[in-house]
C-alpha positions in Angstrom: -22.1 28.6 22.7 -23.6 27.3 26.0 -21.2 26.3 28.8 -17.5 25.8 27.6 -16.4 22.5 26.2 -12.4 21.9 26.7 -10.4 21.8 23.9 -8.0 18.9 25.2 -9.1 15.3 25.2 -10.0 13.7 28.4 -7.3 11.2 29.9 -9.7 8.3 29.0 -9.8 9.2 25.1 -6.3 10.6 24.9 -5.3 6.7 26.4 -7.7 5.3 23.7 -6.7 7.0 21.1 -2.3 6.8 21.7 -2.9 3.2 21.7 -4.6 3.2 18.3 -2.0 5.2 17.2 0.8 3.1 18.0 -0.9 0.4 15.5 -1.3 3.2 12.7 1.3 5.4 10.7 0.1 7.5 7.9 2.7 8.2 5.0 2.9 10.1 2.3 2.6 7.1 0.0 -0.7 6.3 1.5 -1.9 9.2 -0.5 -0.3 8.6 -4.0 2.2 11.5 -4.1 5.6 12.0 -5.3 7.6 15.4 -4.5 8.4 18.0 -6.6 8.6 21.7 -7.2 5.3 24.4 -7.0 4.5 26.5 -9.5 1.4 29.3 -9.3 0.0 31.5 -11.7 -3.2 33.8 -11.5 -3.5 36.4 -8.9 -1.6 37.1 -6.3 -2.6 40.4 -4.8 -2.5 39.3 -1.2 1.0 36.8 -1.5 -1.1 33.5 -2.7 1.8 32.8 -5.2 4.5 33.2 -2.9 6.4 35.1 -5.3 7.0 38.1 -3.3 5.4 41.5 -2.6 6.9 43.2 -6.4 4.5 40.0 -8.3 1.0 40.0 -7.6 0.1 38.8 -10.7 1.4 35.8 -13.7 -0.1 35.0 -16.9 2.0 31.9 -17.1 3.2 29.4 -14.4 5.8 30.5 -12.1 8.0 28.6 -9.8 8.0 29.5 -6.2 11.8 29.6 -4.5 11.4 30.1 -1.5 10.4 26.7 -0.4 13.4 24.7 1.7 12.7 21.3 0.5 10.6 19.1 -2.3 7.0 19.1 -1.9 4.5 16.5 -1.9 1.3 18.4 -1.6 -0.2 21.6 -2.5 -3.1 23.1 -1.5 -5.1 26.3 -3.2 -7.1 27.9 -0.5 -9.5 31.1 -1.1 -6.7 33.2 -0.9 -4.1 31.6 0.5 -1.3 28.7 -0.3 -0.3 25.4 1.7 2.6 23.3 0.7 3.7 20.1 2.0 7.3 19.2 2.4 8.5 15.7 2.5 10.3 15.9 5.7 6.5 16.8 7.1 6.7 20.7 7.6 3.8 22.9 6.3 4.8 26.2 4.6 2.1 28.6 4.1 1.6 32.1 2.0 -1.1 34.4 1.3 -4.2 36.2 3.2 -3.9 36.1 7.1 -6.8 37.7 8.1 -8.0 35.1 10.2 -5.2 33.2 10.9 -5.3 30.8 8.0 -1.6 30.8 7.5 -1.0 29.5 10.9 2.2 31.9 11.8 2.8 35.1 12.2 2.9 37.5 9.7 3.5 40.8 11.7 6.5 41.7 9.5 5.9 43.5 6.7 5.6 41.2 3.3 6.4 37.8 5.2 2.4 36.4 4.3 4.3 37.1 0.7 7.0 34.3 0.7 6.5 31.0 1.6 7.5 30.3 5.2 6.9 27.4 8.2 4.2 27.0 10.0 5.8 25.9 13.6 4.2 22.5 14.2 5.9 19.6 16.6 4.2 17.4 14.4 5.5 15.0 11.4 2.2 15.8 8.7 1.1 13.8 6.1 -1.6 15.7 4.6 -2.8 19.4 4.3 -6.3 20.7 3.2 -7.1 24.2 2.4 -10.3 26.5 2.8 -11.2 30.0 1.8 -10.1 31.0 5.6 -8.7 27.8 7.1 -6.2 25.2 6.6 -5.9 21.8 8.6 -3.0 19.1 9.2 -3.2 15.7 9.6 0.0 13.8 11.5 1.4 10.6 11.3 -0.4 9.3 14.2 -4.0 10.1 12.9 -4.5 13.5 14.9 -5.4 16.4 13.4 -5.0 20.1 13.7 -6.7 22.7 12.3 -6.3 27.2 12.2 -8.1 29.9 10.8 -11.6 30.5 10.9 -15.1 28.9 9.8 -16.9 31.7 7.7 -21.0 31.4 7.0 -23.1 33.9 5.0 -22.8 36.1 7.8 -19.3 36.5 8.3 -16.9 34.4 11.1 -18.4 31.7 12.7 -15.1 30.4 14.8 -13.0 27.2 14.4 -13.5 25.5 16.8 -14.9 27.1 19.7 -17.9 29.6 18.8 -16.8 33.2 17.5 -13.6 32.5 17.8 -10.4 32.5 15.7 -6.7 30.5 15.7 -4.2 31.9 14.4 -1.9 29.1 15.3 -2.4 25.4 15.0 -5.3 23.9 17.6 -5.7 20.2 18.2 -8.9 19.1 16.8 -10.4 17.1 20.0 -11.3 13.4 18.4 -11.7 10.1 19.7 -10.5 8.1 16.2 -7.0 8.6 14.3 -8.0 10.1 10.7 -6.4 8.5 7.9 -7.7 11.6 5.4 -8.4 15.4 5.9 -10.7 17.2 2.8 -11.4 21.0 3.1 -14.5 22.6 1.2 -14.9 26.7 1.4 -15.9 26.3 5.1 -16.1 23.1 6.5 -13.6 20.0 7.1 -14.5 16.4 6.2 -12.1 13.8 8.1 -12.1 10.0 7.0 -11.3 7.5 10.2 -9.9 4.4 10.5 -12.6 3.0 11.3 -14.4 4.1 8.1 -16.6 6.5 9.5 -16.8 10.6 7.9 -16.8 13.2 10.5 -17.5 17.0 9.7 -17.4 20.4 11.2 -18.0 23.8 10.2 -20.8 25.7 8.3 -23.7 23.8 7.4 -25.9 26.5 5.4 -25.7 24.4 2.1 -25.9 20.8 3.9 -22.2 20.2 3.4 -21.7 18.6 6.7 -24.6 15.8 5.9 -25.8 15.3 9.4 -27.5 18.9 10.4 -31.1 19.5 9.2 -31.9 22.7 7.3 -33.9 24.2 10.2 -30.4 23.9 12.6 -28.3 25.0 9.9 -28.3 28.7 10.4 -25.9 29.2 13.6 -26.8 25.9 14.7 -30.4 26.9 16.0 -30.9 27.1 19.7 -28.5 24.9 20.4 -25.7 27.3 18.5 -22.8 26.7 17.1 -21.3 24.0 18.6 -24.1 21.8 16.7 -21.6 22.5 13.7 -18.4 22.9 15.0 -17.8 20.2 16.9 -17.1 17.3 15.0 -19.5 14.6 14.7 -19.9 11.4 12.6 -22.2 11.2 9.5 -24.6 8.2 10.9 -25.7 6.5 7.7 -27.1 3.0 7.5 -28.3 0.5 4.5 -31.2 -1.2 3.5 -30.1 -3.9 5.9 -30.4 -1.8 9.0 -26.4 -1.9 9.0 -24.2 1.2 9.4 -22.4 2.4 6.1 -18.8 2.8 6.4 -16.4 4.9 4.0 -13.4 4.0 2.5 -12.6 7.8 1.0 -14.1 11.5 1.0 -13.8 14.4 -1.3 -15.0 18.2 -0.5 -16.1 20.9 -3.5 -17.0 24.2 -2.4 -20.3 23.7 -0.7 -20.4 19.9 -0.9 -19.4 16.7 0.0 -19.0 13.2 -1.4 -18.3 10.0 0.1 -17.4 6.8 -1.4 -18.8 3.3 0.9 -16.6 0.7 1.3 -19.2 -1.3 -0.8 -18.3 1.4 -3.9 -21.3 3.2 -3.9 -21.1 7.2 -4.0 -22.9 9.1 -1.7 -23.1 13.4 -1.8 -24.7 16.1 -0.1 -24.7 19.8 0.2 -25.0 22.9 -2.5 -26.1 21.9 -5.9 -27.6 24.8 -7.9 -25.3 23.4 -10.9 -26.5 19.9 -10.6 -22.7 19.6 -9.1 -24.0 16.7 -6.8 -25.5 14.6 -9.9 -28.9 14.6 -8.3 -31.9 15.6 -10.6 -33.1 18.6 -8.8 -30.9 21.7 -8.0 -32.2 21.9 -4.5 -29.2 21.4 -1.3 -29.4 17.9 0.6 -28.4 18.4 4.0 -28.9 14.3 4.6 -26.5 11.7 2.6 -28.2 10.8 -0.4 -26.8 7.7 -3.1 -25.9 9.5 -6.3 -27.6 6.9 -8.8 -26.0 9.0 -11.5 -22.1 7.5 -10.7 -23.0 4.1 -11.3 -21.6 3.0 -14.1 -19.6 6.3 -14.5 -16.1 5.6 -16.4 -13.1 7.8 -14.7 -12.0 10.4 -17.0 -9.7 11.8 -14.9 -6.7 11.0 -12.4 -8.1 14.3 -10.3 -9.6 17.3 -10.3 -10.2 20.5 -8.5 -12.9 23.1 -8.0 -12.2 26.7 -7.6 -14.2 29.5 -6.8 -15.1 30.0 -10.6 -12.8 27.5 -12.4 -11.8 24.3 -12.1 -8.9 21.9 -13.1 -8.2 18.6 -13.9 -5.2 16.1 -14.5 -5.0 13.1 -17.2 -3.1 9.8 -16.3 -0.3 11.2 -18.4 0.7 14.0 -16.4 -1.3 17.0 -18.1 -2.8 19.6 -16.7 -6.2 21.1 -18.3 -8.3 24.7 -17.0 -11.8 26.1 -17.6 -13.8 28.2 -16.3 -13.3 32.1 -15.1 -9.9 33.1 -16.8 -10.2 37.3 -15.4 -7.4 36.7 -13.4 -4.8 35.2 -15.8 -5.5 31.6 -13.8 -6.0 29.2 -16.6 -2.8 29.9 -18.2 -4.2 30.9 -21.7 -2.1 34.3 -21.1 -5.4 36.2 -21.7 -8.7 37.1 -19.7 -10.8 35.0 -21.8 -13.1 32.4 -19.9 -12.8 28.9 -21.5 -15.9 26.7 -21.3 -14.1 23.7 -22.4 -10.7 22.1 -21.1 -7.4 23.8 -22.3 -4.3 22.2 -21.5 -2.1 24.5 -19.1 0.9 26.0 -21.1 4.2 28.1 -19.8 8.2 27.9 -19.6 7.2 26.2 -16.5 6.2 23.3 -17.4 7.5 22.4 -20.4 9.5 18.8 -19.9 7.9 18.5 -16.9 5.0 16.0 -15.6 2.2 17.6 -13.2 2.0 15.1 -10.1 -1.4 17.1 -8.3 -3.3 20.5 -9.1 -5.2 22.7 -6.8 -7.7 25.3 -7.3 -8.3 28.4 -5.3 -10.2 31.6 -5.7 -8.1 33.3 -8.4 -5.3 31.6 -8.3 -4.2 28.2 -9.5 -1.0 25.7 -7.7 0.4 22.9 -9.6 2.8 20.3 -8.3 5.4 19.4 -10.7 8.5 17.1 -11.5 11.2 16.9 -14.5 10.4 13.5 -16.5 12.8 10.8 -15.7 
């Protein structure tokens, strides 16, 4: 990266941006969750389920004790875990290679048990990649650790080539009202309505970086992808198109305008965009195939090689890969159709969220009232 670009907000910005603060404050309600307990199954070979270094692998769900408090969010990284408590502290277990728990794990087996992530911040919302994890605070500000990966290997965070293995301060000039991680990149949703994006760009999941600039950034390296920057959009009218939500797969991103229309770019080999070509879109596109789509789902979640989804009645359903025991089925059989997840675990109990990760699976859970 040419010349160095500071990491903390000029006094200008930081004034802007505490005064728009004071007028916002981001709950956990603002993002539909009730607490609960976590349960993980799948594999667990480098401490993903937080079960401890003598269980690195579970057929069936399996509850995770070593959490302090209920939990209102969980998040499925490549090989990692991050759970929300409802007093805002982030717990994290699993791979630390490049700092994506955000603590250190220099004692032997403490990346296997869930443990906190030392934050001076009350969080509201966590988002997982395959080597990073972000947090966004009550005031709107977010903060980000780990690494960015491309084809290539490490690409940095935030600064080029280089790591965190502690929380950073992403440097913004809006409060974020909603954090969304893909494999390697971050999607934030302002206020204001407008999507920002960092990270790699190689499949056109950041929707504002041309293919020719996506591999390192071209000349002008990688700060072109990891700084944030705002997806500029505008309508027929000549108007700029603003967001009222955003939602990250793998290697792509979808936006929904305040208007309701659905907009998607990046990888889409599987048609996973809804476009009629499998080639990538590194520029917004309108996805013509949601519009009159009917919601089958409360949510879903894409893994590496499987995916989950959860029905307005609290069930949760797997397909996909099942090698690693991560659908639940008990077996190593891949399922090309929805199963509903099974296990001691869950029985008598609702599933409030599901998260997907490489071979491993996180659910959320609560007893029925």
């Amino acid at each position: 990266m040419s010349g160095k670009r500071p990491v903390k907000r000029s006094k200008d910005n930081e004034k802007k941006q505490d005064e728009e603060s004071k007028k916002i404050k981001i709950s956990h309600s603002s993002h539909g969750v009730n607490s609960g307990i976590v349960l993980t199954l799948g594999q667990g070979d480098v401490g993903q389920l937080g079960l401890g270094d003598n269980i690195l692998e579970r057929k069936k769900p399996a509850l995770v004790k070593g959490l302090l408090e209920k939990i209102v969010q969980v998040e499925a990284g490549g090989m990692h875990t991050v759970c929300l408590g409802q007093t805002g502290s982030v717990y994290t277990f699993g791979c630390n290679d490049e700092g994506a728990l955000g603590r250190d794990t220099s004692q032997d087996g403490s990346e296997m048990v869930p443990s906190r992530v030392l934050l001076d911040e009350h969080v509201v919302q966590v988002s997982a990649g395959d080597s990073h994890t972000a947090a966004l605070t009550e005031s709107g500000q977010v903060y980000i650790w780990g690494s960015f990966r491309d084809s290539n290997g490490v690409i940095g965070l935030l600064e080029a080539m280089k790591t965190s293995s502690l929380p950073q301060e992403v440097p913004l000039d809006v409060p974020i009202v909603k954090i969304v991680s893909g494999n390697d990149h971050l999607a934030m949703l302002s206020l204001d309505g407008d999507i920002l994006t960092s990270g790699c760009g190689e499949q056109g999941q950041l929707g504002r970086v041309a293919e020719c600039f996506t591999n390192r950034g071209g000349r002008r390296g990688l700060e072109r992808l990891l700084t944030p920057k705002i997806l500029r959009l505008k309508s027929k009218g000549g108007r700029k198109v603003k967001f009222c939500d955003v939602f990250c797969g793998a290697y792509c991103t979808f936006a929904i305008s305040k208007e309701g229309h659905v907009f998607g770019f990046g990888l889409s080999n599987y048609y996973q965009l809804g476009t009629q070509g499998t080639t990538s879109c590194y520029l917004a596109q309108k996805l013509t195939a949601f519009k009159n789509s009917k919601k089958s789902w409360a949510r879903f979640s894409g893994g590496q090689h499987h995916t989950l989804c959860l029905d307005s009645d609290g069930r949760a359903f797997a397909w996909g890969m099942g090698t690693n025991f991560q659908l639940s089925t008990g077996n190593e059989e891949d399922e090309w159709s929805p199963i509903q997840m099974t296990g001691q675990q869950l029985e008598n109990r609702k599933v409030l969220s599901i998260s997907s990760g490489g071979q491993h699976t996180v659910l959320l859970v609560a007893d029925y009232e």
